[in-house]
C-alpha positions as CSV (number, residue, x, y, z in Angstrom):
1,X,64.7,-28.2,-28.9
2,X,64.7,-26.9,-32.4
3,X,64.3,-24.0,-33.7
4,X,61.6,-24.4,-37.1
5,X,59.1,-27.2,-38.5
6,X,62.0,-28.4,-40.8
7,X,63.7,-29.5,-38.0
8,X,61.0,-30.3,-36.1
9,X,59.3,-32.6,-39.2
10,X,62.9,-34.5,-40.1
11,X,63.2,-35.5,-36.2
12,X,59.3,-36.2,-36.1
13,X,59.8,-38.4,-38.7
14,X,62.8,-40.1,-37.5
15,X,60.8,-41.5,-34.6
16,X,62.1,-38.7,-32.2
17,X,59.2,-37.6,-29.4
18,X,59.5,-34.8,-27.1
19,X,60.3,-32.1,-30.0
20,X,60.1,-28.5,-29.1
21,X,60.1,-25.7,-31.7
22,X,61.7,-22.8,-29.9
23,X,60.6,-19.6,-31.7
24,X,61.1,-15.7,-31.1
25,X,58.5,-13.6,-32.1
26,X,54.7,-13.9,-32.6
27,X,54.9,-14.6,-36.8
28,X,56.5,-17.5,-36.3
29,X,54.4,-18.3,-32.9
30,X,51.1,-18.2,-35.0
31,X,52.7,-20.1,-37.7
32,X,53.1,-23.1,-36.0
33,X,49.9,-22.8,-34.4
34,X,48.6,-23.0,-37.5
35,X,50.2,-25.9,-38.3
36,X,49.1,-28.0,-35.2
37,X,52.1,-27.5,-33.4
38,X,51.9,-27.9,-29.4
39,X,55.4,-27.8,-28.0
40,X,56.3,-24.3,-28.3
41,X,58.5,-22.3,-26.4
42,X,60.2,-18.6,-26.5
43,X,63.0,-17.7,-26.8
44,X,65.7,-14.6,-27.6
45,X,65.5,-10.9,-26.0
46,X,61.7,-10.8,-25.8
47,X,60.8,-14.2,-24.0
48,X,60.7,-14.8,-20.3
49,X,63.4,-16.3,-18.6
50,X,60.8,-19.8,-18.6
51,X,60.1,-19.3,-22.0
52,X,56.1,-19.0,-21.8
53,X,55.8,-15.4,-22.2
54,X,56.8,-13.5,-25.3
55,X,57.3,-9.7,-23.8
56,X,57.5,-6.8,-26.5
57,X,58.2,-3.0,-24.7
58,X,56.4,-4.7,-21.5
59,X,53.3,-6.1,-23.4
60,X,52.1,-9.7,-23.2
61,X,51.5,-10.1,-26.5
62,X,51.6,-14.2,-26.4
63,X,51.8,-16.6,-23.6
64,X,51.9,-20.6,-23.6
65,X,49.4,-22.4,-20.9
66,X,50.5,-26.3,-22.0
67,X,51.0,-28.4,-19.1
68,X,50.3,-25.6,-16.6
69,X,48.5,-25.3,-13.7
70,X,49.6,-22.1,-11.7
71,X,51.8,-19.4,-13.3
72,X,52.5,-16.1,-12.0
73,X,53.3,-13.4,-14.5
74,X,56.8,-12.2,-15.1
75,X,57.8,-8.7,-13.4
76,X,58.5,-6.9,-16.5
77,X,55.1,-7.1,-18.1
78,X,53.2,-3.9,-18.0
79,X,50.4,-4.8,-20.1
80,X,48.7,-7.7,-20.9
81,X,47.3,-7.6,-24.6
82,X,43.9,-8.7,-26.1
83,X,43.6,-12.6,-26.3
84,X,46.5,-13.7,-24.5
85,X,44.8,-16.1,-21.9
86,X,42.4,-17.3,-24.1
87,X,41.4,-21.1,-24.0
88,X,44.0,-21.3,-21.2
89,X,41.6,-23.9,-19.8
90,X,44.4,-25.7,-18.4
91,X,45.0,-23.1,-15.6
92,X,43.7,-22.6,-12.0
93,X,45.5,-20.3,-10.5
94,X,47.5,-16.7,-11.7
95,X,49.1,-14.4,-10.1
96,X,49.8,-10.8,-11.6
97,X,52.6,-8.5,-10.4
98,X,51.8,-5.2,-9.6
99,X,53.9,-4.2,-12.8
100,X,50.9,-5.1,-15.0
101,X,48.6,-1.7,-15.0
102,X,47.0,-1.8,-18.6
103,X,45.0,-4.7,-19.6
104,X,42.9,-5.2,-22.8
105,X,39.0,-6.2,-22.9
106,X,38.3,-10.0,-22.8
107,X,42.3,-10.9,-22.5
108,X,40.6,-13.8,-20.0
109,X,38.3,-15.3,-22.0
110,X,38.4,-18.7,-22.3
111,X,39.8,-19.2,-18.6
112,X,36.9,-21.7,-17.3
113,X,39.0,-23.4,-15.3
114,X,40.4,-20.4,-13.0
115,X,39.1,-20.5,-9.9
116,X,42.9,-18.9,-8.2
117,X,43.6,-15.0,-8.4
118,X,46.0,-12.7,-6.9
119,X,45.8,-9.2,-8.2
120,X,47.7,-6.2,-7.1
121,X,46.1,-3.7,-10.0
122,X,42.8,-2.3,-10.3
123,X,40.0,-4.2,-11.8
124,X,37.5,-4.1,-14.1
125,X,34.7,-6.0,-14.9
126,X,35.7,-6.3,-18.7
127,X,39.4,-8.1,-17.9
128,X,38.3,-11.1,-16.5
129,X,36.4,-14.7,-17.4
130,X,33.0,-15.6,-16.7
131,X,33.8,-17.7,-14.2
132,X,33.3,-18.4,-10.5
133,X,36.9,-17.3,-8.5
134,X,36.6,-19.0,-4.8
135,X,40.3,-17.4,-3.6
136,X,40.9,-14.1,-4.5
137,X,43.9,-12.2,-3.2
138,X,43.8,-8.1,-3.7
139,X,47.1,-6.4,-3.6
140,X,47.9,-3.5,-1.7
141,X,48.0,-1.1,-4.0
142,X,44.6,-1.7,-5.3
143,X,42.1,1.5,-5.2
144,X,38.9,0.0,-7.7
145,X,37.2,-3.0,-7.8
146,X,34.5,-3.4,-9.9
147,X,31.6,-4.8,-8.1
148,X,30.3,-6.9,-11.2
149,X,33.7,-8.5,-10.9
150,X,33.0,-9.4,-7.2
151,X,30.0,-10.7,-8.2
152,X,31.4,-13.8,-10.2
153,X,33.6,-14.8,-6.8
154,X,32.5,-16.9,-3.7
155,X,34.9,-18.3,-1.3
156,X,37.6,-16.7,0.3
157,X,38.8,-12.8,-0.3
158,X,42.5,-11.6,0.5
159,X,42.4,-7.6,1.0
160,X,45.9,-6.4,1.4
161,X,44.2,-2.6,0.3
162,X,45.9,-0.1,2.7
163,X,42.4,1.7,2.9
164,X,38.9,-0.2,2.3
165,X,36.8,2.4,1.7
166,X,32.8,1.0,2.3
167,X,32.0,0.7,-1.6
168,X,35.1,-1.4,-2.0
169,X,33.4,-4.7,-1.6
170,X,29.9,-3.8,-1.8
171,X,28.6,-6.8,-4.0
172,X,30.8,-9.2,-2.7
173,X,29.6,-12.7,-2.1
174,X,32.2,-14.4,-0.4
175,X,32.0,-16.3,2.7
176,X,35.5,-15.6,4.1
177,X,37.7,-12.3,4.3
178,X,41.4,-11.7,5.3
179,X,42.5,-8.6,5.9
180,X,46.3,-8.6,5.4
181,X,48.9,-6.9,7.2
182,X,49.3,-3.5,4.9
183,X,45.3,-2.7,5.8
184,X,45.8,0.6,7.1
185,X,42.3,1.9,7.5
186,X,38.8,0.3,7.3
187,X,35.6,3.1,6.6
188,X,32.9,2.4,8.8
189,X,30.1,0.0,6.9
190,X,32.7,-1.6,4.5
191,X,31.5,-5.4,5.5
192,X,27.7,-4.0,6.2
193,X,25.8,-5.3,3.4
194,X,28.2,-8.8,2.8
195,X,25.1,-11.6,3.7
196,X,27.2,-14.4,2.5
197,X,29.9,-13.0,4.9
198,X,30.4,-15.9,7.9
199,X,34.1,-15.3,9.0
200,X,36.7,-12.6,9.6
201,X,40.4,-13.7,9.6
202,X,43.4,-11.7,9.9
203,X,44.2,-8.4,10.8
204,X,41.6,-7.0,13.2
205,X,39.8,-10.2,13.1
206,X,38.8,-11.7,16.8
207,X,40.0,-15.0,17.4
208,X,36.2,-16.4,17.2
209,X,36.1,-14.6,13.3
């Protein structure tokens, strides 16, 4: 690990693979972006203890995908800023922490490859990629989804909501629901209108789904 191109050109130079340029704040970040470099990490008082998120006053404001499949989001993010995940197309599956409440337009874009997503915040239609989810988990302290958001997802849907009220999943396509331990109360007619719907697991669910 080094910590700026000079290093990192006088070891590239020598022969030396497997160069990281370790960096602490988004200047410098961008800068070696620009200059074609890969193998970047975080580090200092505002990167995660991984070194893939750069956190300033609980903002995402960078975040490096490289090599990953999975990632779930550090605790002490509250917001997730504009462009962070975008051409992530390395990741499948994220999971965000019910710290994160802010998020800004179009942060996903770019994601084609997430099909993976456990949420414990309220969603919008505007956060997320154009992409098909087939396993979404929602958190129990969700109140909102946006039902053009549940239109992009097929597959299996998580609810850990401790009430579904019945426009909650409205335009959901998905062929499988789990109701999780923390459901406390379903309204009446919350599954009516689900035609892809063809099994129940979980809480409440009979054993035949």
């Amino acid at each position: 690990v080094v910590s700026n191109k000079y290093c990192y050109d006088y070891f590239k130079e020598s022969g030396i693979s497997n160069i990281i340029v370790a960096v602490s704040n988004i200047e410098q970040y961008e800068e070696c972006k620009n200059q074609g470099i890969t193998d970047i990490i975080f580090n200092g008082s505002n990167a995660s203890a991984d070194g893939r998120c750069l956190i300033i006053d609980g903002e995402l404001v960078a975040f490096i995908a490289k090599g990953l499949t999975k990632y779930t989001m550090p605790h002490n993010v509250t917001k997730i800023g504009a462009g962070v995940f975008v051409n992530c197309d390395t990741l499948t599956s994220l999971t965000i922490t019910n710290s994160a409440t802010t998020f800004e337009p179009d942060t996903f874009d770019g994601c084609c490859n997430l099909t993976s997503l456990n949420i414990n915040c309220n969603i919008s239609k505007d956060y997320w990629p154009n992409c098909e989810l087939s396993d979404v988990t929602i958190g129990k302290d969700v109140t909102y989804i946006d039902q053009e958001f549940l239109k992009r997802c097929t597959g299996r849907l998580t609810l850990n909501c401790k009430h579904l009220e019945n426009d909650m999943v409205a335009e959901s396509r998905h062929t499988e629901i789990v109701i999780g331990n923390s459901v406390e109360s379903i309204a009446q007619g919350t599954f009516a209108e689900l035609s892809n719907l063809r099994t129940f697991k979980g809480k409440y669910a009979s054993e035949d789904g």
